[in-house]
VEXRO-761558 format. One record per residue (C-alpha): residue number from 1; residue in one letter; x, y, z. Coordinates in Angstrom, 1 decimal. Layout:
<rec><k>NUM</k><r>A</r><x>X</x><y>Y</y><z>Z</z></rec>
...
This chain:
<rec><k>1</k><r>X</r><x>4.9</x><y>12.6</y><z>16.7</z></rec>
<rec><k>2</k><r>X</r><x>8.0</x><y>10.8</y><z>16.1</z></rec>
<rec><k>3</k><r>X</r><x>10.3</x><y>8.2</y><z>17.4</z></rec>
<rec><k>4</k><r>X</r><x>14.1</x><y>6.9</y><z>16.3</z></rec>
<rec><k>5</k><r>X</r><x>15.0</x><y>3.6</y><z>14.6</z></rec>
<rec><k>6</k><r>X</r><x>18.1</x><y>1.8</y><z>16.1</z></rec>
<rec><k>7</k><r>X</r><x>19.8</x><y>3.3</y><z>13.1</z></rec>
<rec><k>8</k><r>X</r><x>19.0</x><y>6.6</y><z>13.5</z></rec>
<rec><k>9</k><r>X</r><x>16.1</x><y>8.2</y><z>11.9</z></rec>
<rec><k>10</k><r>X</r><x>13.4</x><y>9.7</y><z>13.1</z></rec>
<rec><k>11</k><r>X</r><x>9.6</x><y>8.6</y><z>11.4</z></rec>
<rec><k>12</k><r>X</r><x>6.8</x><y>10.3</y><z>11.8</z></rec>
<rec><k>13</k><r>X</r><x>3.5</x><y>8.5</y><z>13.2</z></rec>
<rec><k>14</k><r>X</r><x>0.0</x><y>9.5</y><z>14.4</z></rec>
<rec><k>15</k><r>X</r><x>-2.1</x><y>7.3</y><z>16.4</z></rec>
<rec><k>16</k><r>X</r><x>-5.2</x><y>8.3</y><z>17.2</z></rec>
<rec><k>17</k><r>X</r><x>-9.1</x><y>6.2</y><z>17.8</z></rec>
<rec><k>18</k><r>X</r><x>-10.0</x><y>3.0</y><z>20.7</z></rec>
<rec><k>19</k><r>X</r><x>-10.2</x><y>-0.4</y><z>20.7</z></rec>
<rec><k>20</k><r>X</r><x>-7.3</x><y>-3.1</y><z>19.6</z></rec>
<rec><k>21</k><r>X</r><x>-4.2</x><y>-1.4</y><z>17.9</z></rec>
<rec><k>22</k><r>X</r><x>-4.0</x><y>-0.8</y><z>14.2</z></rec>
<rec><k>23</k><r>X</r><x>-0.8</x><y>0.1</y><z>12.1</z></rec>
<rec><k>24</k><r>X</r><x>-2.1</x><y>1.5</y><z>8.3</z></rec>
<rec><k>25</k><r>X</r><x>1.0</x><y>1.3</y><z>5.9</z></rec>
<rec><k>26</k><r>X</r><x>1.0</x><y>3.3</y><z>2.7</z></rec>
<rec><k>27</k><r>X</r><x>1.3</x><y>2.7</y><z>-0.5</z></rec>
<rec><k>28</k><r>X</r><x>2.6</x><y>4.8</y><z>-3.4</z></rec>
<rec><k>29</k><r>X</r><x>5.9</x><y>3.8</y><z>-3.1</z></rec>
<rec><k>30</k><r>X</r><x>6.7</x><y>7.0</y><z>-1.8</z></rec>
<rec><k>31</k><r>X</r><x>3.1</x><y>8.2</y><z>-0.6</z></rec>
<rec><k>32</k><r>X</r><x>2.5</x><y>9.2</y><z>3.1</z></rec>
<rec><k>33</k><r>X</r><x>-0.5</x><y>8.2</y><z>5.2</z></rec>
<rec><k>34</k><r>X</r><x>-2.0</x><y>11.6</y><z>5.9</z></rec>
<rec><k>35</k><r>X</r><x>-4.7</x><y>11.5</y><z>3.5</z></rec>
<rec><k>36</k><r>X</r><x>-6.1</x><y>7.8</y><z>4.4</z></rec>
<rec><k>37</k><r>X</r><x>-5.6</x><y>9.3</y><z>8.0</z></rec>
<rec><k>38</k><r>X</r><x>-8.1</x><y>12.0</y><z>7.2</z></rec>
<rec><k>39</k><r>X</r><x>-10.8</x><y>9.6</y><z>5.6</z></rec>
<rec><k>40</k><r>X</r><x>-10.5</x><y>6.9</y><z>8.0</z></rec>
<rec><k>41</k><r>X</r><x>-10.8</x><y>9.0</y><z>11.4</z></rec>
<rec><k>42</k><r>X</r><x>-14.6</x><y>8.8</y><z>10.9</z></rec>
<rec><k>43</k><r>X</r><x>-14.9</x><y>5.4</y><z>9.3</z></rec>
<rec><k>44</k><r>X</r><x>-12.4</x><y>3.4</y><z>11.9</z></rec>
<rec><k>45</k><r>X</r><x>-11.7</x><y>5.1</y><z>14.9</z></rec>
<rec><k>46</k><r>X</r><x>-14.8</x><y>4.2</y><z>16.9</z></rec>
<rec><k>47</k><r>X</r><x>-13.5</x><y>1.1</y><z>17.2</z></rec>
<rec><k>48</k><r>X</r><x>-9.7</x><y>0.6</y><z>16.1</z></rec>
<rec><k>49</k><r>X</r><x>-6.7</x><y>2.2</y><z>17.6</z></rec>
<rec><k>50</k><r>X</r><x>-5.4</x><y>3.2</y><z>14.4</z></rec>
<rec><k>51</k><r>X</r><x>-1.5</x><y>4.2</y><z>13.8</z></rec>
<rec><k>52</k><r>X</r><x>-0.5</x><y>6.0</y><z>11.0</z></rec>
<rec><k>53</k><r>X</r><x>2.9</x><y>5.5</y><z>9.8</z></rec>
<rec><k>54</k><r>X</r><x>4.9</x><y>7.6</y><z>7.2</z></rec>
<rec><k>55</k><r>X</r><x>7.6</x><y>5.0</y><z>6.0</z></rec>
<rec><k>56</k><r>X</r><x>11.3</x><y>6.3</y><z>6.3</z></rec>
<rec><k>57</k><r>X</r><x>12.0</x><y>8.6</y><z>3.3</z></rec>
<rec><k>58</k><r>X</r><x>8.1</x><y>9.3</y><z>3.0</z></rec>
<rec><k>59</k><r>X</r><x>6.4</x><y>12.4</y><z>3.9</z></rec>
<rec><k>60</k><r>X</r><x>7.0</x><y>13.8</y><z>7.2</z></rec>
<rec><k>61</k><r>X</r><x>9.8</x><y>11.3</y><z>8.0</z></rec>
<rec><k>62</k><r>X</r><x>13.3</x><y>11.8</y><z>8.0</z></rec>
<rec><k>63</k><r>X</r><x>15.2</x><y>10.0</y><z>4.6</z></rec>
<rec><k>64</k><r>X</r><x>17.7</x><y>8.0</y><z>4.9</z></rec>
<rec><k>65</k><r>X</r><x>21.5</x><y>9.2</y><z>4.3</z></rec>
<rec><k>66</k><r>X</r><x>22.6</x><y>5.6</y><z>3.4</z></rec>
<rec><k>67</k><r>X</r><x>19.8</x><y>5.3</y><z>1.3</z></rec>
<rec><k>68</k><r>X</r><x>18.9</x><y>2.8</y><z>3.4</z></rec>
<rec><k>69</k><r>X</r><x>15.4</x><y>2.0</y><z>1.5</z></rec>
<rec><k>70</k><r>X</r><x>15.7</x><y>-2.0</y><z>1.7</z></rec>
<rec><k>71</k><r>X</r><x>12.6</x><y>-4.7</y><z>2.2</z></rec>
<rec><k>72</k><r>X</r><x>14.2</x><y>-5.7</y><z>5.5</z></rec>
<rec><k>73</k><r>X</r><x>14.8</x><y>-2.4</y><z>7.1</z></rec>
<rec><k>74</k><r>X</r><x>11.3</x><y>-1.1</y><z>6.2</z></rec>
<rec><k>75</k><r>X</r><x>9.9</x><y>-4.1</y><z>8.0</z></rec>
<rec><k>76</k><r>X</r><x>12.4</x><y>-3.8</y><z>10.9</z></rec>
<rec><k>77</k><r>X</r><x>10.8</x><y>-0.2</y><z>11.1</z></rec>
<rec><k>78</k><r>X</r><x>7.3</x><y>-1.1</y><z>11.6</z></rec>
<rec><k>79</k><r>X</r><x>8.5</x><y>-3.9</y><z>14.1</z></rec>
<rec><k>80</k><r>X</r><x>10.4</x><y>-1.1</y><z>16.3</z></rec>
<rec><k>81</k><r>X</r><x>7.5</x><y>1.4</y><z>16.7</z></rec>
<rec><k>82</k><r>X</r><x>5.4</x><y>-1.4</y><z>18.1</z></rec>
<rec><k>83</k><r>X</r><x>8.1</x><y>-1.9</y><z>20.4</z></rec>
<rec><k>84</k><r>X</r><x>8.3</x><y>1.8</y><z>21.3</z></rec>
<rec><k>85</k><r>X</r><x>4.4</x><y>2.0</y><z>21.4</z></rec>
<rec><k>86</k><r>X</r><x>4.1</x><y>-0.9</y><z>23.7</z></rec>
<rec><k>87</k><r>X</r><x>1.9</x><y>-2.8</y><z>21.6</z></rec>
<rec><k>88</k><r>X</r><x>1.7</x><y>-6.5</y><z>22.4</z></rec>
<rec><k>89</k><r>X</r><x>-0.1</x><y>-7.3</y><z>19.5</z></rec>
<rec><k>90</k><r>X</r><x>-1.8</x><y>-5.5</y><z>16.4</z></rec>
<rec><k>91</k><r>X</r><x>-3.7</x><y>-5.5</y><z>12.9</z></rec>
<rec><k>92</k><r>X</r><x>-2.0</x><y>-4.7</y><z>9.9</z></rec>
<rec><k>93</k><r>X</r><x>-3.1</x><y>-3.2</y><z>7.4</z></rec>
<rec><k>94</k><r>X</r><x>-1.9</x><y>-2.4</y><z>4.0</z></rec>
<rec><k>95</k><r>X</r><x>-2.7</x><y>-0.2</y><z>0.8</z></rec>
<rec><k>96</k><r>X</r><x>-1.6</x><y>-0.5</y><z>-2.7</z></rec>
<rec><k>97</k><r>X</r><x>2.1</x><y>-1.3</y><z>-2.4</z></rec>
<rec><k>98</k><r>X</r><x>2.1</x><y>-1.2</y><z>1.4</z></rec>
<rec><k>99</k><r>X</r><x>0.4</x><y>-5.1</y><z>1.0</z></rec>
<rec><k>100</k><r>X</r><x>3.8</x><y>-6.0</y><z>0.3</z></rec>
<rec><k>101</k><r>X</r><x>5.1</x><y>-4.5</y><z>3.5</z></rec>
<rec><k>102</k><r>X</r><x>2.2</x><y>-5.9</y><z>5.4</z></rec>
<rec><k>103</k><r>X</r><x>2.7</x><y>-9.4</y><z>4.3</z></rec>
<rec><k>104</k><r>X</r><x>6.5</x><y>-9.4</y><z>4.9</z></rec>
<rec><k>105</k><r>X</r><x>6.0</x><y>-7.7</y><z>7.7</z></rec>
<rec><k>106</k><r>X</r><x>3.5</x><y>-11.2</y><z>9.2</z></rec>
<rec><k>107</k><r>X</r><x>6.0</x><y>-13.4</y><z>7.7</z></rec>
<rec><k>108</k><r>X</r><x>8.6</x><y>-12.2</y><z>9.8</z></rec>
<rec><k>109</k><r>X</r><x>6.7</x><y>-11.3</y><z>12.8</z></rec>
<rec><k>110</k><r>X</r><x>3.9</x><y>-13.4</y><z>13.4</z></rec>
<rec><k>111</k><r>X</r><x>4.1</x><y>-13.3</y><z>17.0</z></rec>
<rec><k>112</k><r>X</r><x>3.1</x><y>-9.1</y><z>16.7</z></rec>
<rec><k>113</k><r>X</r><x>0.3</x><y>-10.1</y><z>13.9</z></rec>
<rec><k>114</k><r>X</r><x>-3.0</x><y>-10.1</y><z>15.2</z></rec>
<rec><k>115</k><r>X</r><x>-4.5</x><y>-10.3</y><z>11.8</z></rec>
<rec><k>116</k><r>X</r><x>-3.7</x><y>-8.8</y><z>8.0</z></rec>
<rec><k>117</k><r>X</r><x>-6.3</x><y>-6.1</y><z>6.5</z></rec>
<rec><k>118</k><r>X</r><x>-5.3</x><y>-5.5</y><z>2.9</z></rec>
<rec><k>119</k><r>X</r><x>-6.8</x><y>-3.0</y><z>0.7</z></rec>
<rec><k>120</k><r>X</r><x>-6.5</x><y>-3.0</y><z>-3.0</z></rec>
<rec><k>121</k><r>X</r><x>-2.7</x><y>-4.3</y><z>-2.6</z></rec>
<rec><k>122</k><r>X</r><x>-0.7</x><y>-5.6</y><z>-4.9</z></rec>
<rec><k>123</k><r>X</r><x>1.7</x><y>-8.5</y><z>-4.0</z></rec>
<rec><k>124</k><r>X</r><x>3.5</x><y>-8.5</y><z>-7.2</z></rec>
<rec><k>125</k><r>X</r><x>4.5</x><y>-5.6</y><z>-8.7</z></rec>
<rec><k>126</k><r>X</r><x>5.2</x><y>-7.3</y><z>-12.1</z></rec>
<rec><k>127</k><r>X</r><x>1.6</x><y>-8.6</y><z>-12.7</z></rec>
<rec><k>128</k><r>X</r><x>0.6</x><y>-5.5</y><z>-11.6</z></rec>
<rec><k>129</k><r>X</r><x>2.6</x><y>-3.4</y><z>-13.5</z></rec>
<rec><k>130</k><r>X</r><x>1.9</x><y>-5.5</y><z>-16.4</z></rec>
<rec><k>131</k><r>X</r><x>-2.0</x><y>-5.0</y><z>-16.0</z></rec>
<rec><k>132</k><r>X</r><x>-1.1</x><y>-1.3</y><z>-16.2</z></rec>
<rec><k>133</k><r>X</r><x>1.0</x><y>-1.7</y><z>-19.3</z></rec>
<rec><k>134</k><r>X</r><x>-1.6</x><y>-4.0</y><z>-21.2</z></rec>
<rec><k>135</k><r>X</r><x>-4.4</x><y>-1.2</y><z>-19.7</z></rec>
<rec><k>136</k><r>X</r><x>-2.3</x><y>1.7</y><z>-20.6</z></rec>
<rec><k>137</k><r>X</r><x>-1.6</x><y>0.4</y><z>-24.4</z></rec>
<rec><k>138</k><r>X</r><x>-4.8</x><y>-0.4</y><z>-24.7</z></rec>
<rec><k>139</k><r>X</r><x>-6.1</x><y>3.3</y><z>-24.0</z></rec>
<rec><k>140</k><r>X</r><x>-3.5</x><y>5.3</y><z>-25.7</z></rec>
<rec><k>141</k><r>X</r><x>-3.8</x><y>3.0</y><z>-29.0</z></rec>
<rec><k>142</k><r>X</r><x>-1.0</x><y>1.5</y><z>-29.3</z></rec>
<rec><k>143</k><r>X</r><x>0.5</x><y>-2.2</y><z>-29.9</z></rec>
<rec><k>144</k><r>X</r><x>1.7</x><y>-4.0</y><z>-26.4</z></rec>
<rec><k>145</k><r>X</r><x>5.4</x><y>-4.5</y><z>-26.2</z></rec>
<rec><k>146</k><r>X</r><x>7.3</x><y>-7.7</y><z>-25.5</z></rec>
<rec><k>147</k><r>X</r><x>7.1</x><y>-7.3</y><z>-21.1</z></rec>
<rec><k>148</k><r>X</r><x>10.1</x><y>-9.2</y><z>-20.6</z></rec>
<rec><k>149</k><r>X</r><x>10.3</x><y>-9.6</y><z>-17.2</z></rec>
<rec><k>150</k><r>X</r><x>13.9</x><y>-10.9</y><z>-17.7</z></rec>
<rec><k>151</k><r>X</r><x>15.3</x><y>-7.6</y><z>-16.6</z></rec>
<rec><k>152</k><r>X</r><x>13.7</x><y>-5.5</y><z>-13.9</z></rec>
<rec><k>153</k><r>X</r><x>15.0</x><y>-1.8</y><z>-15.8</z></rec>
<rec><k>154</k><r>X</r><x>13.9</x><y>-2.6</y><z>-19.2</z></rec>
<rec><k>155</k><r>X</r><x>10.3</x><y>-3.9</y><z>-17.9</z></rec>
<rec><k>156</k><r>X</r><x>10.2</x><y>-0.5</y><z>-15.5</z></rec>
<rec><k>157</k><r>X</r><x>11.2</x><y>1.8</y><z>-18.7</z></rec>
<rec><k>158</k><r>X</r><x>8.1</x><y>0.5</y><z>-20.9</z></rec>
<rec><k>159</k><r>X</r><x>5.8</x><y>0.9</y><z>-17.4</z></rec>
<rec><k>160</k><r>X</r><x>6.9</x><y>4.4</y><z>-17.3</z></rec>
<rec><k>161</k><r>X</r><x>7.0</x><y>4.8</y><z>-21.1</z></rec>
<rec><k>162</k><r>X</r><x>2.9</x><y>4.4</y><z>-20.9</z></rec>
<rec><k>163</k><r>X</r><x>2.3</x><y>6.3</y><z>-17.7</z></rec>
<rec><k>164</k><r>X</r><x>4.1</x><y>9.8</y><z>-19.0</z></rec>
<rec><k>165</k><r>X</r><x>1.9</x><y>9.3</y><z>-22.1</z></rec>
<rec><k>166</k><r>X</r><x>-1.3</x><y>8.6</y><z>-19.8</z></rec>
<rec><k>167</k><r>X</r><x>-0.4</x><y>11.6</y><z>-17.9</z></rec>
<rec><k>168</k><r>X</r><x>-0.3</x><y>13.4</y><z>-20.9</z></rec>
<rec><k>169</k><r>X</r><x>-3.7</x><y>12.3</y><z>-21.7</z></rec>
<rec><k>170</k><r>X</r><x>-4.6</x><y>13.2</y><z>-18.5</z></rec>
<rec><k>171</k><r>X</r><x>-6.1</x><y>9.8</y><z>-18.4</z></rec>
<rec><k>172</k><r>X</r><x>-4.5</x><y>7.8</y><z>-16.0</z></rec>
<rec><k>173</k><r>X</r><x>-5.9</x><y>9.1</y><z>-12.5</z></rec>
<rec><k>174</k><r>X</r><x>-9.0</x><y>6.8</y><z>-14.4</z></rec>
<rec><k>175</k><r>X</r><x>-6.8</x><y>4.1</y><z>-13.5</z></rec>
<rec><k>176</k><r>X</r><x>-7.1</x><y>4.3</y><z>-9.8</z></rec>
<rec><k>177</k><r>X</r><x>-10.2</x><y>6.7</y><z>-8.9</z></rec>
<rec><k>178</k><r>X</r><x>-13.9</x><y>6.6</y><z>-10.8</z></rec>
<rec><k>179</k><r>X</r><x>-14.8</x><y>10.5</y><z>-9.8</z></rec>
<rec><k>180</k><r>X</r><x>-11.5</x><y>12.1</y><z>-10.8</z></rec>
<rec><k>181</k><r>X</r><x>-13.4</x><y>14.5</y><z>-8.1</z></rec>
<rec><k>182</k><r>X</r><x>-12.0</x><y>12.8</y><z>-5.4</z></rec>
<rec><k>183</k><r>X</r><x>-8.2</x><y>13.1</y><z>-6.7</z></rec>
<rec><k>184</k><r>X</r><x>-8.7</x><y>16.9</y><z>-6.5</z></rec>
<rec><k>185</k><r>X</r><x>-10.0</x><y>16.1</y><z>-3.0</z></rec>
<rec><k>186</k><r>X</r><x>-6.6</x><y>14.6</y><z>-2.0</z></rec>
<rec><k>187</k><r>X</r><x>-4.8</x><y>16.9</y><z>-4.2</z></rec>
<rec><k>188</k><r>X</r><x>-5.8</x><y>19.7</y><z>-1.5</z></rec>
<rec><k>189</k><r>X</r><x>-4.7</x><y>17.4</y><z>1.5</z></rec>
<rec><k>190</k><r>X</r><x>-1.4</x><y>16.3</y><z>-0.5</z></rec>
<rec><k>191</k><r>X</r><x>0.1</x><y>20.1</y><z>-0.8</z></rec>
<rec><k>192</k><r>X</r><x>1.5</x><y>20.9</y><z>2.3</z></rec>
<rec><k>193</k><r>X</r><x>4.1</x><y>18.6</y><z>3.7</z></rec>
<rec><k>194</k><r>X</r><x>4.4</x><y>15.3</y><z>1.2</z></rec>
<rec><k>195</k><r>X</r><x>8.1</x><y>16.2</y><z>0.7</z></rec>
<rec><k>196</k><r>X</r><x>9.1</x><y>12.5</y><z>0.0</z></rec>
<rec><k>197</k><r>X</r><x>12.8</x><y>11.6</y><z>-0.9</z></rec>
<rec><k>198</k><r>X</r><x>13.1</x><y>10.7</y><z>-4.9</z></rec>
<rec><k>199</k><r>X</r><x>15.2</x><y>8.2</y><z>-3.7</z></rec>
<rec><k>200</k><r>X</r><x>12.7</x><y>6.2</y><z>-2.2</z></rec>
<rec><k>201</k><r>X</r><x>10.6</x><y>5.2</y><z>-5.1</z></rec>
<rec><k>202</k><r>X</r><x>14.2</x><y>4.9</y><z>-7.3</z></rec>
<rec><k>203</k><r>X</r><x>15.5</x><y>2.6</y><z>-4.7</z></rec>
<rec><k>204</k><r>X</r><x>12.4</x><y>0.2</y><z>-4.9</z></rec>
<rec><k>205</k><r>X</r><x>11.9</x><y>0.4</y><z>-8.8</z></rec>
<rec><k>206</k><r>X</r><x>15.4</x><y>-0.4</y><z>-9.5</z></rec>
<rec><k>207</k><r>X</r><x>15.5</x><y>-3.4</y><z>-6.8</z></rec>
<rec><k>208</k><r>X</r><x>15.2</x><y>-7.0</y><z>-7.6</z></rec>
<rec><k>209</k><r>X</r><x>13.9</x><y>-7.0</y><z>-4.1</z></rec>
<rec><k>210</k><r>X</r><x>10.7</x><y>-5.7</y><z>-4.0</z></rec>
<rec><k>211</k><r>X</r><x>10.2</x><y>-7.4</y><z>-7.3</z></rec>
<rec><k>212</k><r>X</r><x>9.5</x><y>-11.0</y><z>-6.1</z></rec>
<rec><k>213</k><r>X</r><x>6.5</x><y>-12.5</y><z>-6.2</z></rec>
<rec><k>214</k><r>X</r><x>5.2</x><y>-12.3</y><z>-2.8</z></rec>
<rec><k>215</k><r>X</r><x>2.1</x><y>-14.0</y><z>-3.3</z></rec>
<rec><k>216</k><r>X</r><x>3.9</x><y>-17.1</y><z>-3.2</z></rec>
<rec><k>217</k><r>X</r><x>4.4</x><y>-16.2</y><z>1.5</z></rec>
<rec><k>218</k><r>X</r><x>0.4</x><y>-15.9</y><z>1.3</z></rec>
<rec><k>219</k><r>X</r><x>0.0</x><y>-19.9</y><z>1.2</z></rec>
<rec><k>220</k><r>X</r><x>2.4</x><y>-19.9</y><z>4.6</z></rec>
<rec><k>221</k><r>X</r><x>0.8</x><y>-16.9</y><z>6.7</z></rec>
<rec><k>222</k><r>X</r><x>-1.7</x><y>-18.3</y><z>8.9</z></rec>
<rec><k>223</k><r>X</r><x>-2.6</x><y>-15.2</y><z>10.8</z></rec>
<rec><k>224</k><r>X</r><x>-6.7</x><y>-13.9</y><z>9.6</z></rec>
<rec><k>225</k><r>X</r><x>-6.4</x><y>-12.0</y><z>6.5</z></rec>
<rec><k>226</k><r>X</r><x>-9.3</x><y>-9.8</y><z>5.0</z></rec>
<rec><k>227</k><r>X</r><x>-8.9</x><y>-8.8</y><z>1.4</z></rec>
<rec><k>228</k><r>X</r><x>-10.3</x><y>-6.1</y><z>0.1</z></rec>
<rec><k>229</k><r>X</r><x>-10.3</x><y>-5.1</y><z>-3.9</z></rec>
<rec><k>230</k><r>X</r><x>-12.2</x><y>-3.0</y><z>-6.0</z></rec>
<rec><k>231</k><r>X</r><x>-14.2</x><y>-3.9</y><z>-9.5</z></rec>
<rec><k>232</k><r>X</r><x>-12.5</x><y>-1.2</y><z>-11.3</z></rec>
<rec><k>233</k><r>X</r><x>-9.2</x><y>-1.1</y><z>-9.2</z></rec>
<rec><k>234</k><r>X</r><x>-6.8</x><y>-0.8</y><z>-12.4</z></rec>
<rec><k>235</k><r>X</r><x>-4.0</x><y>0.2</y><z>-10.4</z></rec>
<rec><k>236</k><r>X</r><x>-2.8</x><y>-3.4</y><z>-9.1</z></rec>
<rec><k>237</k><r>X</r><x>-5.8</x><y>-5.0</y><z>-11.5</z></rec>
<rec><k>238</k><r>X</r><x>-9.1</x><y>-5.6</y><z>-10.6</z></rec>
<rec><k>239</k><r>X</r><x>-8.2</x><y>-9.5</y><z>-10.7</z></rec>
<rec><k>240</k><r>X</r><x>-5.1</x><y>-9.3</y><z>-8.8</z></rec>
<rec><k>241</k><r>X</r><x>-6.1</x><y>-10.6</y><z>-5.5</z></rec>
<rec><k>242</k><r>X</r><x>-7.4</x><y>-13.6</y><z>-7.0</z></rec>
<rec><k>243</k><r>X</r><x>-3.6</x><y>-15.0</y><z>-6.8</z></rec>
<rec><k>244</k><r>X</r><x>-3.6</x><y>-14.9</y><z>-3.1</z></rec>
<rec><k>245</k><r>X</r><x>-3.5</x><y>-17.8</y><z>-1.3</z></rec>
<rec><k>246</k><r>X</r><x>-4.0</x><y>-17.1</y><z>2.4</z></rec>
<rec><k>247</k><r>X</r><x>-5.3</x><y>-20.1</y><z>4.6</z></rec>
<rec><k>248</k><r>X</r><x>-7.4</x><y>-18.2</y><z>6.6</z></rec>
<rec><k>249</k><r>X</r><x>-8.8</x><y>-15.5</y><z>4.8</z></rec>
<rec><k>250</k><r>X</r><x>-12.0</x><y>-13.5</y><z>3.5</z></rec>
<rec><k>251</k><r>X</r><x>-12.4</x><y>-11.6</y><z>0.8</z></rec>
<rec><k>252</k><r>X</r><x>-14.6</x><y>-8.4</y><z>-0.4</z></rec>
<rec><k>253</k><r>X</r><x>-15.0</x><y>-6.9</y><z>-4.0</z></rec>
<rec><k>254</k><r>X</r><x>-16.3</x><y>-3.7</y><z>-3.5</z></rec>
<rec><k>255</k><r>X</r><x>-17.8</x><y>-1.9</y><z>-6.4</z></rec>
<rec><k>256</k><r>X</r><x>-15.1</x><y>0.6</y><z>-7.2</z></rec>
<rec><k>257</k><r>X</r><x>-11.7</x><y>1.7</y><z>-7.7</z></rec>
<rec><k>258</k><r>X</r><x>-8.2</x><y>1.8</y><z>-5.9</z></rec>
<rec><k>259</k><r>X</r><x>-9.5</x><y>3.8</y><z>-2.9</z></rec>
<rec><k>260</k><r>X</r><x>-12.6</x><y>2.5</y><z>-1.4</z></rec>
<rec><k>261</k><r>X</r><x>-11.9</x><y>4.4</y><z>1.4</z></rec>
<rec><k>262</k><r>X</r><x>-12.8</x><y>7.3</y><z>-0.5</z></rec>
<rec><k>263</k><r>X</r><x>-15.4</x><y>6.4</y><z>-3.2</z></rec>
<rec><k>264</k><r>X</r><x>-16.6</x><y>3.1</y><z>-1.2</z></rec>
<rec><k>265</k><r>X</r><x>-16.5</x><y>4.0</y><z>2.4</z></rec>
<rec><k>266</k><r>X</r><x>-19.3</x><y>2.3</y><z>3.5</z></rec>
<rec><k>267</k><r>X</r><x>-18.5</x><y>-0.9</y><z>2.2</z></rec>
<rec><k>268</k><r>X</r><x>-14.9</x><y>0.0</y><z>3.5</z></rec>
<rec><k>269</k><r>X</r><x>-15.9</x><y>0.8</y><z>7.3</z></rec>
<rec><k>270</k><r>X</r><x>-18.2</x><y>-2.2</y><z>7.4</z></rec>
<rec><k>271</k><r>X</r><x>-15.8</x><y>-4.8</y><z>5.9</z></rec>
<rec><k>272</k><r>X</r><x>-12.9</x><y>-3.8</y><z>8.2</z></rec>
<rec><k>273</k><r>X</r><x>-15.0</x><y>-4.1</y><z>11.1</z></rec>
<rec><k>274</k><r>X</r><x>-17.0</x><y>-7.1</y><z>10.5</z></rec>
<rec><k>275</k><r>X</r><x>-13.6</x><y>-8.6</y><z>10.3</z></rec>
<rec><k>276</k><r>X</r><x>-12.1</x><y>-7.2</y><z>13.5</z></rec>
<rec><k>277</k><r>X</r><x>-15.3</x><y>-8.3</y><z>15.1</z></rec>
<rec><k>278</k><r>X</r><x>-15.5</x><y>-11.6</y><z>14.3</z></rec>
């Protein structure tokens, strides 16, 4: 299904399950939700409405002509389909780098926010980044680098410096699953139609933008907030969430990596909806 922003494009969604309204936003940047959709139908639908959003530029959404990839209009995004969907109020929940549109999304629009669900996100790209660097380094053999943080291009050359020479390794999948089974698993699901625009990921790893330190809205977002991280979760760092400061918030290490909705769904399903629930 789709539906057209006020500026133009149309964005794919799926919404599918019962009970109180659910938006999932993706991570990657530049990932689609179609394979969290495909694990989570079993593990969430019984009693979540869930709605599964590919971000503009991602998957089976239309990208943007005016490269129009910003923070703001992302967020305005999400806001508009609850609009369209007639949605007084739902949960929001976020994966990997879609925590930092989940967060700025209750920031803006607390009055839309039931409550925040965030799953192994990061909130700042640069300590997560630099966990992946130090990681990285550390696996390949070689001596850490000065991480500057000074300047956003230099710091996102050495991240990408260690991830083609993971790749080549063929170790770096270890970063974010612990059964590199389950990557094939998604591997099948991701063939036929992620067709995300280059431009998306470009735009967001080039802009000062999506590198604050969002962590720092946590301490003012009063909504309920469950966090959710993972043990081995190398990907934003298994020790990442601890710099959250949400006032009203519970959190659950799950024994596992970056997608416990995958290795860990169990612990997964009954975190989310013990949290809804109460």
């Amino acid at each position: 299904m789709e539906f057209r922003t006020s500026d133009g494009l149309e964005l794919y969604y799926d919404k599918s399950g019962k009970g109180v309204p659910c938006v999932y936003l993706h991570g990657g940047p530049g990932y689609w939700s179609k394979s969290f959709q495909h694990y989570s139908q079993q593990l969430l639908e019984d009693k979540l409405e869930m709605v599964y959003l590919d971000q503009r530029g991602c998957g089976r959404s239309e990208n943007s002509p005016a490269q129009d990839y910003s923070l703001s209009r992302i967020i305005a995004d999400i806001e508009e389909l609850r609009i369209f969907l007639g949605v007084n109020e739902w949960y929001v929940m976020g994966h990997s780098f879609g925590g930092i549109l989940a967060v700025n999304y209750a920031e803006r629009y607390p009055e839309g926010t039931k409550g925040i669900i965030l799953s192994n996100v990061t909130l700042n790209m640069i300590d997560s980044f630099g966990h992946q660097i130090n990681k990285g380094s550390n696996v390949i053999g070689i001596e850490v680098r000065d991480l500057s943080t000074n300047n956003i291009s230099s710091f996102i050359d050495s991240y990408f410096s260690i991830l083609t020479q993971l790749l080549d390794k063929e170790t770096y999948f270890k970063f974010q699953y612990m059964d590199l089974d389950n990557k094939k698993s998604v591997d099948l699901i991701d063939q036929y139609g992620l067709n995300s625009d280059p431009i998306f990921q470009q735009y967001v790893f080039s802009s000062e933008e999506y590198f604050q330190d969002f962590t720092l809205l946590s301490k003012d977002i009063l909504k309920p907030v469950l966090i959710i991280a993972g043990d081995y979760d190398d990907a934003v760092g298994p020790k990442h969430h601890q710099l959250f400061n949400f006032p009203n918030s519970k959190t659950r290490v799950i024994n596992g990596g970056h997608h416990p909705y995958i290795e860990n769904q169990l612990e997964f399903k009954d975190a989310i909806l013990n949290f809804v629930k109460e």
